[in-house]
N, C-alpha and C positions, 0 to 999 in steps of 0.2 A: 422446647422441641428436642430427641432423641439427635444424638450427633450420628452423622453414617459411619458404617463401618467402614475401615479400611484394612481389612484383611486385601494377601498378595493374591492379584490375580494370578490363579493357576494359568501351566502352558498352554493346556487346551483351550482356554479364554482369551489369549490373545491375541489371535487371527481372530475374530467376533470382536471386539474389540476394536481393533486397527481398521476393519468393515465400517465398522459404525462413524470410525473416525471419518475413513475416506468419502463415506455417501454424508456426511456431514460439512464436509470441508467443497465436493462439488453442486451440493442442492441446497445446503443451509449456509453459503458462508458468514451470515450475521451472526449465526448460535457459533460458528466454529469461531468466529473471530472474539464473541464473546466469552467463550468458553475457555480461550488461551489466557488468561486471566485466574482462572482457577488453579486452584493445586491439582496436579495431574488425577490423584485417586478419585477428587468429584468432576473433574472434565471427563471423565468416562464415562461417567452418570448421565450426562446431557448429553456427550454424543450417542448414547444408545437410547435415551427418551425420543431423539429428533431421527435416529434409524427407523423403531418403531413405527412411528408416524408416517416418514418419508416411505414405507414400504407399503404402507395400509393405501396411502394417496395413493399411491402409483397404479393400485390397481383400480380403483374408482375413474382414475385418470386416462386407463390405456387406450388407444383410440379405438374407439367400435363400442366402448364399456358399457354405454348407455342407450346401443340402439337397442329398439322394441324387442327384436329377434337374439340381442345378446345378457342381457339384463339379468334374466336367471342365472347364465353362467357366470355372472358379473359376481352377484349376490354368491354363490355358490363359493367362487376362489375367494372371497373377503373372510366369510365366514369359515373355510377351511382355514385362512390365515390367522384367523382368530383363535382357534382351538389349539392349531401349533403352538401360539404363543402360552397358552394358559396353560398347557401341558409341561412348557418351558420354566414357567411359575411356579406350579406346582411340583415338577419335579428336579427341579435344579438344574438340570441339562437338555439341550436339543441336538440331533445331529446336523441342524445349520447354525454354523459359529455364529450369524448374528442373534438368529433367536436364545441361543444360550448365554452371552452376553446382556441379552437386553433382561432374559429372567432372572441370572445373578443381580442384576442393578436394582430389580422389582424387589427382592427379597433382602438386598442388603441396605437398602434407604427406604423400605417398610412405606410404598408407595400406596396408596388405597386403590384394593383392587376394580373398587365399584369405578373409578376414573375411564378404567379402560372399556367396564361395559357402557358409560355415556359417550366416550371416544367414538368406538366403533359403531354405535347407533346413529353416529353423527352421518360416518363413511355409509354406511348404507343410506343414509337419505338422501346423500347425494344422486346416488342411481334412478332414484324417481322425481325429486324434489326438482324443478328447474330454474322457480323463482319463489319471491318471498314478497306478501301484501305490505307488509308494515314492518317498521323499525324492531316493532316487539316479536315479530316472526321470528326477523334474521337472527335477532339476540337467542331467541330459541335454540335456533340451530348450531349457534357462534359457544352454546353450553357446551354442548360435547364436541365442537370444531376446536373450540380455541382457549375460552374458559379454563377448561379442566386441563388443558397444557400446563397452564398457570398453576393449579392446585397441582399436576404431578411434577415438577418443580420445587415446590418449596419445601419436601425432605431431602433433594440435594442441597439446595443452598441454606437451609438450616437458619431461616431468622432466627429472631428472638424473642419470638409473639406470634399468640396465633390469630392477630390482627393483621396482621401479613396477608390474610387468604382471599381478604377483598382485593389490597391492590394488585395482587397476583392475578386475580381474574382479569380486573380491568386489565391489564397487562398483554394478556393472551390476547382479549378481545382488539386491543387496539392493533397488535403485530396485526391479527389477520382480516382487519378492515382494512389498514393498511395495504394487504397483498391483493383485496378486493380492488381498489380504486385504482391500482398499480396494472392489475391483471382481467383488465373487463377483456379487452380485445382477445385474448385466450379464453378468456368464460364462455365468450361469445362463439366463437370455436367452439365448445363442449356442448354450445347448445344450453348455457344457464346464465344468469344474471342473477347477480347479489346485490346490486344498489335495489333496495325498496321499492316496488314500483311505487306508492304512495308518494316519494319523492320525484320520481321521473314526473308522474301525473303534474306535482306542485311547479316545478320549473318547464314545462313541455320539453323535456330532452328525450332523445330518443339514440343508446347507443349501440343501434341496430344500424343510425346512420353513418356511424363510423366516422363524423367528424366534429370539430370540438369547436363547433357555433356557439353564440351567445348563451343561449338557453343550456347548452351542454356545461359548460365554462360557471356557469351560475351554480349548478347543479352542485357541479364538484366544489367548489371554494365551500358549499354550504358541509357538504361530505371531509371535507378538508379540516374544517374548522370542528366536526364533530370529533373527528376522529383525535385531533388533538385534545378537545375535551376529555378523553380516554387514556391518554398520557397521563394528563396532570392528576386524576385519578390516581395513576397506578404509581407515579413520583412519592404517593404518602408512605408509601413501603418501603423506601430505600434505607431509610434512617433503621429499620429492623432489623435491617441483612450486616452480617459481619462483612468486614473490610473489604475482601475477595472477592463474596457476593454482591456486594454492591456495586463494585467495581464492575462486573462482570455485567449485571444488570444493566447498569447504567449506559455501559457503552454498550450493548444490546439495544435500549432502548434509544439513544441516540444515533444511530447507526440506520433504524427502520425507520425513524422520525424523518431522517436524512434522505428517503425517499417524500416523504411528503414535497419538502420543498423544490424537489428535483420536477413534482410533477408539477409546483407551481411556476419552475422556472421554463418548465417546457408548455406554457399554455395552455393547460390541464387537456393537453393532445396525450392521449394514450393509446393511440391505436396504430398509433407507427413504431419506433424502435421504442422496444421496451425499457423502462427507467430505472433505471440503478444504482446504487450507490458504489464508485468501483471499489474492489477489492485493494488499490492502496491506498484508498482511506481508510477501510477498515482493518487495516495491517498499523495503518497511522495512530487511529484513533485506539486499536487495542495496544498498538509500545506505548500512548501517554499513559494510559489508566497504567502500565505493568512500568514506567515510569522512564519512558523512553519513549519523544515523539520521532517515533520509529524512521518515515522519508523527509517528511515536506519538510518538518521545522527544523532537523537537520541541516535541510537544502534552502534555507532561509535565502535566497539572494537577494542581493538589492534589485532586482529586475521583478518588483511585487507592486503590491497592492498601492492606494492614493494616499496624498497627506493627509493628517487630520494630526486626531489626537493620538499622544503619545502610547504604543503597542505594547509597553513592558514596563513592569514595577521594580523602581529600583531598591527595592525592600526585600527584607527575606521570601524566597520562593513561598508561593502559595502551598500549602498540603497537596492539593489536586492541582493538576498544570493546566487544566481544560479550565477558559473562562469565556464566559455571557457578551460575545462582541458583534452585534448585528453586523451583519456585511454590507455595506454602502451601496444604496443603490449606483444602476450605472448614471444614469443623468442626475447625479446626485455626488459624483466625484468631482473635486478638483483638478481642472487642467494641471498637469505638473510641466508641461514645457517650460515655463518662466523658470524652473529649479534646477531643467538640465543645461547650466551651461559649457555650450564647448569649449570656451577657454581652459574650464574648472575641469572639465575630463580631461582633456589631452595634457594639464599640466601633471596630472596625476598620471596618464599613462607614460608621459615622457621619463619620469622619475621609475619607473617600472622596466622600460626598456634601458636605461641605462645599469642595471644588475646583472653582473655576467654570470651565468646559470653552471659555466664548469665547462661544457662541452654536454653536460647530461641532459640527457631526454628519457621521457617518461615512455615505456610502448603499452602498456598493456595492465591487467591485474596479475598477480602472483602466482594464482589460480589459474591462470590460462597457461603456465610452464610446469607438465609433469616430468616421466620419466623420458621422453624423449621430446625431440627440440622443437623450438619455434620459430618463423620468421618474421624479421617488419621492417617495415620501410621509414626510414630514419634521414631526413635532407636530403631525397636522389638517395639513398645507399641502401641496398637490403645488407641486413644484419641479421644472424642467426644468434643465440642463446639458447643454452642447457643448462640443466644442472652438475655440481659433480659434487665431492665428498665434504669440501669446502664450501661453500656457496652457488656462483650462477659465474658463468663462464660467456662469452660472446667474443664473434668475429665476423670476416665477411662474410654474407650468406651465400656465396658460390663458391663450388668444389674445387680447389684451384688445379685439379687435375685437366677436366672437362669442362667445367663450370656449371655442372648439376645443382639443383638449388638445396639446401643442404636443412629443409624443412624435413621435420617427421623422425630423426633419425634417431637409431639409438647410440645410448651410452654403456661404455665398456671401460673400467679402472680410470673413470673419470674422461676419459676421450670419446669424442664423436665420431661415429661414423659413418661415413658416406654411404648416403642410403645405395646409391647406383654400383660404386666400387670395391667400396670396403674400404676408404682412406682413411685410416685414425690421424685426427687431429687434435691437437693437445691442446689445453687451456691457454697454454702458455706461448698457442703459434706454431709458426714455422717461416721460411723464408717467403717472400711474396702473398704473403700471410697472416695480417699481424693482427694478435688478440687486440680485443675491446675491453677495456673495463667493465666493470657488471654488477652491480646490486640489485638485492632483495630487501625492502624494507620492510617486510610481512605484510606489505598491502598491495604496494605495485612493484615492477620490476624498472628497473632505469638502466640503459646504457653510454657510456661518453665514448663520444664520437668528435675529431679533431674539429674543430668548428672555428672558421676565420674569426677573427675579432674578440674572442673567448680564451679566457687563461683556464689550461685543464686544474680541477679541484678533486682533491684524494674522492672525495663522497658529494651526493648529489646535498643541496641545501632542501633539509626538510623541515619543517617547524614544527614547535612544539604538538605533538598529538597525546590525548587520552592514552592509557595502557590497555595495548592492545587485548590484553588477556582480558581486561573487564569490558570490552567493547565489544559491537554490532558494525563491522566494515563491510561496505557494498564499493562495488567500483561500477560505472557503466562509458562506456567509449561510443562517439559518433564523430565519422568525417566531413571537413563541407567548404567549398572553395571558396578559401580565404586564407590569410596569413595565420599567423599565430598573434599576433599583436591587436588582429579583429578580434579575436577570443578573449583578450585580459580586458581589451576596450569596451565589450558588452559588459562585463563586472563593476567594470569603475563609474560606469554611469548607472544610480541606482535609482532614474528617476522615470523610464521608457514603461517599464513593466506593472504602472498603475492601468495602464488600458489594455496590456499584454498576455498578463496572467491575474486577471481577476479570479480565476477558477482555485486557486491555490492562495496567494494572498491578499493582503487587505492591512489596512492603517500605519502604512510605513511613514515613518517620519526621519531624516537625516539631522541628528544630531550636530549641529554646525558648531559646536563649543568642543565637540571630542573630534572632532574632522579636520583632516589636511589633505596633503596632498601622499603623505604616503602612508594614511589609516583614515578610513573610510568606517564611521559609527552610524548605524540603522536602528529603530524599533522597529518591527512588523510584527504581525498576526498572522501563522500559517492557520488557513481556514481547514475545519474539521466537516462545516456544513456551513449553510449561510447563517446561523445564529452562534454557534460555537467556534472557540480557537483557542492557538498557544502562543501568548504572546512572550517574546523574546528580545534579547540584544544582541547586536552582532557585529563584529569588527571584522574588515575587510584587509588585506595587507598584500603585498607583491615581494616576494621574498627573491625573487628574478624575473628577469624578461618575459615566461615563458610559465608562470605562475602566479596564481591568485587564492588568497585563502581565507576563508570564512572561519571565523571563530566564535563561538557562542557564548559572552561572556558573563553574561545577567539569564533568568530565567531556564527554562527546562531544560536539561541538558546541558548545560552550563559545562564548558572545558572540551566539547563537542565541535568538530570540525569537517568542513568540505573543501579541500583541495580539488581544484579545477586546473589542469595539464592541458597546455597547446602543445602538440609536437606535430612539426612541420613534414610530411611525408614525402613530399614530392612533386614534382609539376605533373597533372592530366593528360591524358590523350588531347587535350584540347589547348594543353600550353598551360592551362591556369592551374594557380597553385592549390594545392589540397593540404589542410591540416587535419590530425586526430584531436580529439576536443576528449580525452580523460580527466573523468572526474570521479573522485572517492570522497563518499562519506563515510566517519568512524565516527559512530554515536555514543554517547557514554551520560548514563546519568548515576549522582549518590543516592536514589532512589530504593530502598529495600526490595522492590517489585524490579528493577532494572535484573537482576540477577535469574529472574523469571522471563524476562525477555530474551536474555543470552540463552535463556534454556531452549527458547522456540528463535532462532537466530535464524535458522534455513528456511521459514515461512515468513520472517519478515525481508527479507533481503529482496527476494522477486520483487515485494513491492517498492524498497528504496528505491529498488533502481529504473522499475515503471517511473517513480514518481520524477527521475532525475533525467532520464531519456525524454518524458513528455516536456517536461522547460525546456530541453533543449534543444527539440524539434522546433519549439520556437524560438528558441535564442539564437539558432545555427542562420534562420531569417536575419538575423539582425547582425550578424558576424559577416555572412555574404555579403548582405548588402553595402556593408563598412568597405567592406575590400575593392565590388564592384564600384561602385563612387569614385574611390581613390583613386583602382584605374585608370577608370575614363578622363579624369582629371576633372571631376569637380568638388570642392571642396566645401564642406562644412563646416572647416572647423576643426576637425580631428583627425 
């Protein structure tokens, strides 16, 4: 197969381009997330093959497309869209940046141009076409649906055989059965149906009735199980594609598969909220293939998945960090109560709170202080912090003129000023006045505050982390009334979260030979789907009161860390206390493709920190409830 070019795209190409990226990233994010995987010159290639596409749909799709009385004009704008394109092709350029975009990708990856006339024959059938007799129909129409997706594809990803172009069909064919089984309830909306009737007829389902009865439920499992047939198909290909592409496939094809089981976990009901795979798994699943499991296995906590067998190989890392670990059914877990015991938490939180932290407290990420200031609330105390020419400067956050809150302000030769007066206050104080110590440790900010019982320490106690320069840092922060000491308490017990967060882990096992009371050793499986994961090792430790920290010592990522911050804000309008719950993950893997994922850092970070905020909507439950017990004065134990 002919390698693509990669001459520079010209200026004029890349708004068309960036276009192609963007309706790629909000209507395809499977090919977008697959496609971060590639070397940038052929992820262009695919986000202007799925523009194409995504723009020909759109108009088959608009609503009205298909009535009787709009049909011609339907037919009319497809086929006007069709000639733009070819004129695109043929002439090098369009005056719409995506079509001209998409016609340099046609002539620089020597795509066959007969593809697009089966494509578009496809898009017009849809205007009249509403349903399909037999299996053999649909695959008719699935030729220039989906098929030939497939076949225009594979002079970007460049196998190495042109045996490739079966499993590439199967390939296409399955994405968009897939989107069929996923998306009857909208078909049905459009007024068309893709399941076969021949198959409705075989199981009497009918999804006109819009609910997922036996017969319905029969139907699908049979449609479920075909459509995987169509997978394993298109799996014979992968060995053909270079490193990249295969990469990119792969997690493509895992990703769409990952809706299969999604519908089987939802009762093969498709006609309520639509099923998804969300977008941080597939930020997840594209950092391992680019060799960075980018949220979850980062955010490994011990608040995961059931005992079993052991989650992590203590052997040299796998090549691929993605491995084959069914996910346990749920009436199929082990109870893990008998392992969490309270004596065993609290001896290990008692050894935690006995760590004096300095006086420093963590408020925030690094990123949340520009060029002018910030407030937080720090034990009862607002505190303000700025930057200056030095580093990050703090004091009280009232004006000691008026007592104006001394958020938002700017800076002037390193002094703050008062946003209301103009008071310049200097790093360094004044009387009734007195600076705060202050760091920046490029990830969060910290400041020390006198705190009873605490001996002040020059710098906050940070542990070992990754270097930052070759790292992927997300920070995400949530409040929730409890102490700080509910917060390190959820950590040290890594046995709750087998029934808690099933959705994220699986096969944690506590290593009871590497364990004590002040290092806490896990295996777990962050789940990619219910058949796929990255299994890992991971040591827990309490560096202070007031901190707990995940390190990743065996398996992907390895040297990779989640620092989780209580810092105490203040008592509620309601008397009870309120802590912030910051937590930072800095991911890092030796991975050659890891350098590839720094490259796309700002598309995966949204999703570390979805992935880090969702535990902890549930973990903040289990932190409250620590507190509220305590309270009232009933005792568990811890």
């Amino acid at each position: 197969m002919s390698a693509v070019a990669t001459s520079p795209v010209e200026p004029d190409l890349v708004e068309g381009y960036r276009r192609c990226a963007e309706l790629t990233r909000r209507h395809g994010t499977t090919y977008y997330w697959g496609a971060a995987i590639l070397p940038k010159e052929r992820r262009r290639h695919v986000h202007a093959v799925y523009a194409l596409c995504r723009l020909a749909d759109d108009i088959v799709d608009a609503p009205g497309a298909t009535d009787p009385g709009q049909v011609a004009a339907t037919e009319q704008a497809l086929a006007d869209f069709q000639a733009a394109f070819m004129r695109a092709v043929e002439e090098g350029t369009s005056p719409d940046p995506v079509l001209a975009a998409v016609g340099r990708t046609v002539r620089e990856t020597r795509i066959n141009p007969e593809c697009f006339e089966r494509f578009f024959g496809a898009m017009a059938q849809d205007l009249t076409t509403t349903t399909y007799d037999t299996w053999e129909d649909l695959l008719g129409y699935m030729e220039g649906s989906a098929a030939v997706i497939g076949e225009m594809m594979l002079p970007v990803l460049e196998p190495s055989s042109a045996s490739a172009k079966g499993p590439a069909r199967a390939l296409g064919n399955a994405f968009q059965l897939t989107n069929f089984l996923r998306d009857v309830a909208e078909d049905l909306d459009r007024g068309r149906v893709y399941i076969p009737q021949e198959d409705l007829e075989r199981f009497g389902a009918d999804p006109a009735r819009r609910r997922a009865d036996a017969s319905w439920r029969a139907l699908m499992a049979f449609e479920v199980e075909r459509n995987r047939g169509l997978y394993a198909e298109a799996d014979r290909g992968l060995a053909l594609l270079p490193d990249a592409s295969r990469r990119c496939v792969g997690t493509a094809r895992r990703l769409y598969a990952g809706i299969l089981d999604r519908i089987e976990d939802a009762g093969y009901d498709v006609f309520g909220e639509r099923v998804v795979v969300p977008t941080w798994r597939k930020a997840a699943l594209a950092g391992a293939a680019l060799g960075v499991t980018a949220a979850g296995a980062l955010r490994t906590t011990p608040a995961s998945g059931g005992r079993g067998a052991s989650g992590a190989s203590h052997e040299a890392p796998p090549r691929i960090p993605i491995a084959l670990k069914p996910m346990p059914r749920r009436d199929q877990l082990e109870p893990s109560w008998q392992h969490a015991k309270p004596a065993r938490i609290r001896a290990a939180l008692d050894v935690a709170l006995a760590r004096d932290p300095g006086g420093w407290y963590t408020v925030g990420p690094s990123t949340a202080l520009g060029s002018t200031s910030i407030t937080r609330s720090v034990a009862g105390r607002e505190v303000v912090l700025w930057r200056t020419s030095t580093g990050v400067a703090a004091g009280p956050g009232s004006c000691p003129h008026l007592g104006a809150l001394l958020t938002d302000c700017e800076v002037f030769g390193d002094k703050l000023h008062c946003r209301w007066y103009g008071l310049a206050l200097a790093p360094e104080g004044r009387p009734g006045w007195p600076a705060y110590a202050a760091h920046d440790d490029g990830v969060l900010l910290w400041v020390r505050v006198p705190t009873p019982g605490e001996t002040p320490s020059d710098l906050p106690r940070i542990t070992a982390r990754p270097p930052l320069a070759r790292s992927v840092a997300a920070v995400v922060e949530l409040p929730g009334t409890c102490e700080p000491r509910d917060i390190i308490a959820n950590r040290l017990d890594p046995w709750h979260g087998s029934w808690f967060h099933p959705y994220a882990f699986s096969h944690l096992e506590v290593d009871e030979s590497a364990s004590d009371d002040e290092v806490l050793t896990v295996d777990v499986t962050f789940r990619l789907s219910r058949r796929w994961g990255v299994p890992v090792r991971a040591e827990f430790a309490c560096p202070d009161a007031r901190t707990i920290v995940m390190t990743i010592t065996e398996g992907e990522g390895a040297g990779s860390v989640v620092e989780t911050h209580a810092t105490p804000i203040g008592p509620g309008p309601d008397g009870r206390p309120r802590t912030m719950m910051v937590e930072a993950t800095i991911a890092h893997s030796d991975r050659p493709g890891f350098k590839a994922a720094r490259a796309v850092s700002s598309l995966l970070q949204p999703a570390m920190r979805h992935t880090a905020r969702r535990l902890w909507v549930d973990d903040m439950v289990y932190a409250e409830r620590s507190w509220l017990l305590r309270a009232r004065g009933d005792s568990y134990g811890i």
